[in-house]
SERO-4910 file (N, C-alpha, C, O; in steps of 0.05 Angstrom, whole numbers):
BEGIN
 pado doro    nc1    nc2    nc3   cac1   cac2   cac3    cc1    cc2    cc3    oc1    oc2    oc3
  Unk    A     17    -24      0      0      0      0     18     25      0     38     23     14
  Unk    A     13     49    -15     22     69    -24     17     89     10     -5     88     22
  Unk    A     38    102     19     47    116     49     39    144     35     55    152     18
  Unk    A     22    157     39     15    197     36     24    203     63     14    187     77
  Unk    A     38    218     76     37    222     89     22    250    106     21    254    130
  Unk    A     11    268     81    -13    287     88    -32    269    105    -37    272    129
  Unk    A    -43    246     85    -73    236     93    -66    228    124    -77    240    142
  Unk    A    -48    207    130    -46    196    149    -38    209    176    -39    199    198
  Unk    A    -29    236    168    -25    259    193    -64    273    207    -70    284    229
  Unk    A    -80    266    187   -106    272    183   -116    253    217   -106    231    223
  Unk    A   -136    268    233   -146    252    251   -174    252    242   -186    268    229
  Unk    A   -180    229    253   -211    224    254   -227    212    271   -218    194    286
  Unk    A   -257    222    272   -273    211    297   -264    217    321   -263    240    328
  Unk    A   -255    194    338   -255    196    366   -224    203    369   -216    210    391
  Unk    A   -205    202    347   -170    211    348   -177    255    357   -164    272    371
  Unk    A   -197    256    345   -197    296    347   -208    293    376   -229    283    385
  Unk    A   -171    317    395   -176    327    423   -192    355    424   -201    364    445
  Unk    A   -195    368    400   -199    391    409   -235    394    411   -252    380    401
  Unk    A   -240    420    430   -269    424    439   -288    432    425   -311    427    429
  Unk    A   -281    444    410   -298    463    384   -288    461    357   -264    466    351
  Unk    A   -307    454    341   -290    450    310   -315    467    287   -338    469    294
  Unk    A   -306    475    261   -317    494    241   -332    459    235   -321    438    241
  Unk    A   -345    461    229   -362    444    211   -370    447    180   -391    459    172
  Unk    A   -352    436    163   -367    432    131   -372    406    133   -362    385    141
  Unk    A   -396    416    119   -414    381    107   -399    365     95   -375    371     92
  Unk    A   -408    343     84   -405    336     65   -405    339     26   -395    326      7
  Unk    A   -420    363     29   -428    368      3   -407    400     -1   -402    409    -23
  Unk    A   -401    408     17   -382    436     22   -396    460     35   -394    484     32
  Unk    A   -410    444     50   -429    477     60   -412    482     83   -396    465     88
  Unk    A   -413    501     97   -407    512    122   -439    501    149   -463    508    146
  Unk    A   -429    487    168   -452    486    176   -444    502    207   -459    500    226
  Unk    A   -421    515    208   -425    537    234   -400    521    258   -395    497    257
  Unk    A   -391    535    273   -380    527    298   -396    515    307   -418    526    305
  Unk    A   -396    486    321   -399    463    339   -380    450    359   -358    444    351
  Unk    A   -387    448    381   -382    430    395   -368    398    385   -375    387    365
  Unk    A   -353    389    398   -336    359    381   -353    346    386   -362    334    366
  Unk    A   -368    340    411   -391    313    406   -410    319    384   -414    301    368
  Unk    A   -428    350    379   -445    364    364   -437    345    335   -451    332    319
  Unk    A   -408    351    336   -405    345    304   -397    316    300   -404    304    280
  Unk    A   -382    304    319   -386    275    316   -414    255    307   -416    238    289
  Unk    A   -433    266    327   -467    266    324   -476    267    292   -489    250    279
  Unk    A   -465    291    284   -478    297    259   -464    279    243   -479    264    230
  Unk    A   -438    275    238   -424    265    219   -436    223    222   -435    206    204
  Unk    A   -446    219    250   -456    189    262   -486    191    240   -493    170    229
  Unk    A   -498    211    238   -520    213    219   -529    208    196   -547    194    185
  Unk    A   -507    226    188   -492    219    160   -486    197    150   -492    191    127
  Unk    A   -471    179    171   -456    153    166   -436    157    153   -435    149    130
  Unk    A   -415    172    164   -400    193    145   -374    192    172   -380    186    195
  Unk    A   -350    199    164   -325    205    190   -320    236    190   -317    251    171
  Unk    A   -320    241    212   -306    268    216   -278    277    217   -267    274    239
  Unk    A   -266    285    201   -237    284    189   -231    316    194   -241    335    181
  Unk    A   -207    317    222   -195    349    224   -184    354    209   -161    347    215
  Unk    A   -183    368    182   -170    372    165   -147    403    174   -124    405    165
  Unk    A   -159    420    190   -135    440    203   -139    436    229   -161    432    237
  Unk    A   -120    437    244   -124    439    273   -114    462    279   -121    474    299
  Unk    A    -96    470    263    -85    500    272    -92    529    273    -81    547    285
  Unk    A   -122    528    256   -131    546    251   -149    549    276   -149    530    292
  Unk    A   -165    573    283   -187    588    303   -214    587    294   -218    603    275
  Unk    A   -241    569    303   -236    545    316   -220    514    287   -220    515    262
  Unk    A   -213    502    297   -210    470    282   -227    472    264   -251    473    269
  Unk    A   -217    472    236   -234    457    220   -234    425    211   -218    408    203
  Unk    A   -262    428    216   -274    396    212   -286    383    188   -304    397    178
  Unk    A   -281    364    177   -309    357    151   -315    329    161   -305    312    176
  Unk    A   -339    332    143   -356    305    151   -355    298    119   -366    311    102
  Unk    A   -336    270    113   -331    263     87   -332    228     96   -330    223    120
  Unk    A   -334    211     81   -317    185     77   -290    180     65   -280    180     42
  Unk    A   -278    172     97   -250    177     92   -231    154     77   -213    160     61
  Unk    A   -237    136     82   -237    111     61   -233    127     35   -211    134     27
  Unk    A   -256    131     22   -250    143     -4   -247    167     -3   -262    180    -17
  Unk    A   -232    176     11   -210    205      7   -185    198      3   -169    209    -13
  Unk    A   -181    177     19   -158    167     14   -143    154     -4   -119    148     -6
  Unk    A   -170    148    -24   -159    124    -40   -162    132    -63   -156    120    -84
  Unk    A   -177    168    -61   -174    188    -74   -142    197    -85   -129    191   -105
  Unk    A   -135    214    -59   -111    216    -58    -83    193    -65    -60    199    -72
  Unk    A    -93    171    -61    -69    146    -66    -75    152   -100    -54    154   -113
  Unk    A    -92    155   -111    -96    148   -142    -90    179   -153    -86    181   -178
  Unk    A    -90    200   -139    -78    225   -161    -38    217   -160    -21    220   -178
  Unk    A    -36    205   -132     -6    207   -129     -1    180   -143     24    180   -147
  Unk    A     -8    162   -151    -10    148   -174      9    168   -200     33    172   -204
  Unk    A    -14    174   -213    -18    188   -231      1    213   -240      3    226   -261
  Unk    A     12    216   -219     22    245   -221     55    228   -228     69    233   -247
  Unk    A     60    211   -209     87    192   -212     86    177   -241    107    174   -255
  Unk    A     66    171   -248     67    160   -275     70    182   -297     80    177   -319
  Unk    A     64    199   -291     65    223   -312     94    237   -312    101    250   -332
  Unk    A    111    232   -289    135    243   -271    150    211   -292    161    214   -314
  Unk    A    148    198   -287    159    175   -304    160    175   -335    180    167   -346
  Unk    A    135    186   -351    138    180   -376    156    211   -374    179    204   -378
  Unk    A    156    233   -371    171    251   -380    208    254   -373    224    271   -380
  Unk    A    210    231   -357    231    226   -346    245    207   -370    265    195   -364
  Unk    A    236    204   -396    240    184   -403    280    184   -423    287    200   -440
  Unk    A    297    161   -413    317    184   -416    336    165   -456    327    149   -472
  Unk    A    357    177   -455    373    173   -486    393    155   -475    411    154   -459
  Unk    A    379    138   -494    407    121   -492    419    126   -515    412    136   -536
  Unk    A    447    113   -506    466    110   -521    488     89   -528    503     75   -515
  Unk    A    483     95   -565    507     59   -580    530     73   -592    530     82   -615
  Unk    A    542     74   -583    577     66   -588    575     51   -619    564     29   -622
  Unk    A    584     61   -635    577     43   -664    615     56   -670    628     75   -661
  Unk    A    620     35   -690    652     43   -705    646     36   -726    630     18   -732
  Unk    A    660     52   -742    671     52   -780    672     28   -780    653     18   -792
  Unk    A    688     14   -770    695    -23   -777    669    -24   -760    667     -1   -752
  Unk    A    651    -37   -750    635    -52   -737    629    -77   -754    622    -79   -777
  Unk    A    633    -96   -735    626   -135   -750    599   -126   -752    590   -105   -744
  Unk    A    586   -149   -766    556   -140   -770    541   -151   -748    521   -142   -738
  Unk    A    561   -181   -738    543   -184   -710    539   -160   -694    517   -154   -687
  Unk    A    565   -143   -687    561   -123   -666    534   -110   -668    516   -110   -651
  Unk    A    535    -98   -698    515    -79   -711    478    -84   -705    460    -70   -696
  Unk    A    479   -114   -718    461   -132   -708    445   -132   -674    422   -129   -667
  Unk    A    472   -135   -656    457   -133   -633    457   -105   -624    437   -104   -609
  Unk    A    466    -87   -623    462    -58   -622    433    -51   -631    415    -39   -618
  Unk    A    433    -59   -653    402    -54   -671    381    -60   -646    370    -46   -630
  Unk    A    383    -97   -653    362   -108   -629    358   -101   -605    337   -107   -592
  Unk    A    381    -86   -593    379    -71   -566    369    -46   -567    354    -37   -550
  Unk    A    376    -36   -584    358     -7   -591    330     -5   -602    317     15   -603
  Unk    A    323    -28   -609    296    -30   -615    284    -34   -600    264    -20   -600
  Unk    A    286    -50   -582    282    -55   -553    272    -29   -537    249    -25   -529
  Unk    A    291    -14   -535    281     10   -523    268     26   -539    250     39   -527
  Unk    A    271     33   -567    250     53   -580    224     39   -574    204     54   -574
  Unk    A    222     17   -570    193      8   -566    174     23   -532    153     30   -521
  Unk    A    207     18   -529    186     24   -493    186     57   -492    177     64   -470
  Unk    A    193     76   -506    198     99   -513    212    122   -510    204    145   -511
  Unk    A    244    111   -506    260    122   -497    271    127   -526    264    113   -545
  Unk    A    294    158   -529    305    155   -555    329    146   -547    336    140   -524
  Unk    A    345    144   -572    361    130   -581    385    149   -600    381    163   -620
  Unk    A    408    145   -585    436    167   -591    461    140   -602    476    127   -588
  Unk    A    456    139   -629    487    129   -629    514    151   -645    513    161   -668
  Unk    A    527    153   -633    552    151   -646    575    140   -659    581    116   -657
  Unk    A    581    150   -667    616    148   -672    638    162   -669    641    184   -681
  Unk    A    655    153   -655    687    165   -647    698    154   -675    691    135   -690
  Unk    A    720    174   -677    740    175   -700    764    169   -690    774    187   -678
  Unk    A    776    152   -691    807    150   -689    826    153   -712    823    135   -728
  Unk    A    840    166   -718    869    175   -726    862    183   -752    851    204   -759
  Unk    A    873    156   -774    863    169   -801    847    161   -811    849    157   -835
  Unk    A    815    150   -791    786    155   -790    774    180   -800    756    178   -817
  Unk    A    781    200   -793    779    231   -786    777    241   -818    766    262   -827
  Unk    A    794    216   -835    792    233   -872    775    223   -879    767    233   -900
  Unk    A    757    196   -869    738    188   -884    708    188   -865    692    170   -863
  Unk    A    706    208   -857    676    214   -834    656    204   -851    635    201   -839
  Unk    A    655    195   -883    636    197   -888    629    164   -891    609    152   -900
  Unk    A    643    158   -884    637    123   -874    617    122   -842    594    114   -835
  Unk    A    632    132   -834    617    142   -808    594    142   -812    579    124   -805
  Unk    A    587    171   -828    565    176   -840    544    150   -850    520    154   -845
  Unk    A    552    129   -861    537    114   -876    531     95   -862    510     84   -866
  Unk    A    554     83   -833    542     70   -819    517     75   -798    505     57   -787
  Unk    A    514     98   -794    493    114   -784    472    124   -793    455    137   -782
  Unk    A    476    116   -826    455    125   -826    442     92   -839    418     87   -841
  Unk    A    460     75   -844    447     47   -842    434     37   -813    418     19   -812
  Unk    A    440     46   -799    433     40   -768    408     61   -767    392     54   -749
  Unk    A    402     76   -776    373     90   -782    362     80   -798    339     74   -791
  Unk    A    367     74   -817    350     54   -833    333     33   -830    313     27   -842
  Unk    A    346     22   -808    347    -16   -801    324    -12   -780    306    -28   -778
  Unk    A    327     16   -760    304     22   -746    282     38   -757    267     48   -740
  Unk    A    277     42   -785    262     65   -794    233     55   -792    217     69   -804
  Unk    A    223     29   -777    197     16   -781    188     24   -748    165     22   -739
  Unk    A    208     31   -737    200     40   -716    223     70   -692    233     71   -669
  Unk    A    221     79   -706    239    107   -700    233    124   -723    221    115   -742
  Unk    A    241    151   -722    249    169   -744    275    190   -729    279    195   -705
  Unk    A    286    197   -748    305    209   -746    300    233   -743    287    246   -760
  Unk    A    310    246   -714    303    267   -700    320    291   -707    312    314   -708
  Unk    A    350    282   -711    378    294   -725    389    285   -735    399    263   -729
  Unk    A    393    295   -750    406    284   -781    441    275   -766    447    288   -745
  Unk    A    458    257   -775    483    254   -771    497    283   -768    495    298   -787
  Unk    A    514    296   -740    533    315   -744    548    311   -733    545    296   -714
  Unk    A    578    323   -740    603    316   -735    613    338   -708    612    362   -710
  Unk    A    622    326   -687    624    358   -664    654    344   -659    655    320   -651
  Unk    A    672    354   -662    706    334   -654    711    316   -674    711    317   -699
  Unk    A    714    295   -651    720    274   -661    696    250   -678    698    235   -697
  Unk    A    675    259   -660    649    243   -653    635    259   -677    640    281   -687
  Unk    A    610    237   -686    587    244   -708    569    224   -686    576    203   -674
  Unk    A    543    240   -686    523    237   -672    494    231   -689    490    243   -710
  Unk    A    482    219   -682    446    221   -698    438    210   -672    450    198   -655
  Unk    A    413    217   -675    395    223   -649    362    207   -665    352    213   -686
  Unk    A    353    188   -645    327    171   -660    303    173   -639    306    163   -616
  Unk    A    285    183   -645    260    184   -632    246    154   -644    255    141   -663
  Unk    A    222    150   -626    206    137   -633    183    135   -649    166    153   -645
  Unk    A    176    117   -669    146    136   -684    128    135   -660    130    118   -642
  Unk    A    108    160   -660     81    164   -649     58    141   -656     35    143   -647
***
């Protein structure tokens, strides 16, 4: 079970010490300063819990709600809010690809990156240039953009191949 710790700081029923509490209904009315038994009474009527929602304030405010499903209210926005905190969290990976690459390498790079464009993360491969790599970038170039290719049934190319140093970069989103 999911820990709020707002809700569970919350007293109810017979947990509220104090003598006098504001009373809102159930529905959001104001029903006036009362006495704690006054409003226990009413909220026993209801069939409903009396939940101090401020104690700090002059007098206590009180509601008469079902706290069960306030709670389970609250457990399901903080749900929600974490899942939404998760998909935008969603982060780049990154493949290490070389001019020479065996095709097995290439192969499982692919299948690992497909892997994740599925679950909807993008996808950063590069290439580093070593020595007299650096005169022929445009191999580089072609293995990257064969490695976009091979994913093009499920990615599109977000950035075109660019060269920053040493390194040429392309960048792969997922299709929508």
């Amino acid at each position: 079970m999911l820990c709020i710790a707002k809700t569970e700081d919350l007293k109810i029923n017979d947990q509220i010490k104090v003598s006098e509490v504001m009373v809102i209904g159930p529905n959001g009315e104001k029903m006036g300063v009362k006495g704690i038994e006054d409003a226990r009474t009413l909220a026993n009527y209801a069939g409903l819990d009396l939940v101090l929602m401020s104690e700090n304030s002059v007098p206590a405010v009180a509601k008469i709600m079902d706290y069960n499903k306030f709670r389970y209210e609250k457990q399901k926005k903080l749900k929600e809010a974490q899942k939404k905190q998760r998909e935008s969290n969603k982060e780049v990976k990154e493949y290490r690809l070389s001019v020479t690459i065996d095709i097995h390498d290439f192969e499982t790079r692919k299948r690992n990156a497909a892997e994740y464009l599925k679950k909807g993360h993008k996808i950063k491969a590069f290439i580093r240039f070593k020595g007299r790599q650096m005169a022929h970038t445009e191999l580089g170039k072609d293995v990257l953009l064969k490695f976009a290719n091979e994913l093009s049934d499920i990615s599109q190319i977000e950035s075109e191949p660019k060269l920053e140093g040493k390194q040429m970069f392309l960048l792969l989103a997922p299709k929508k």
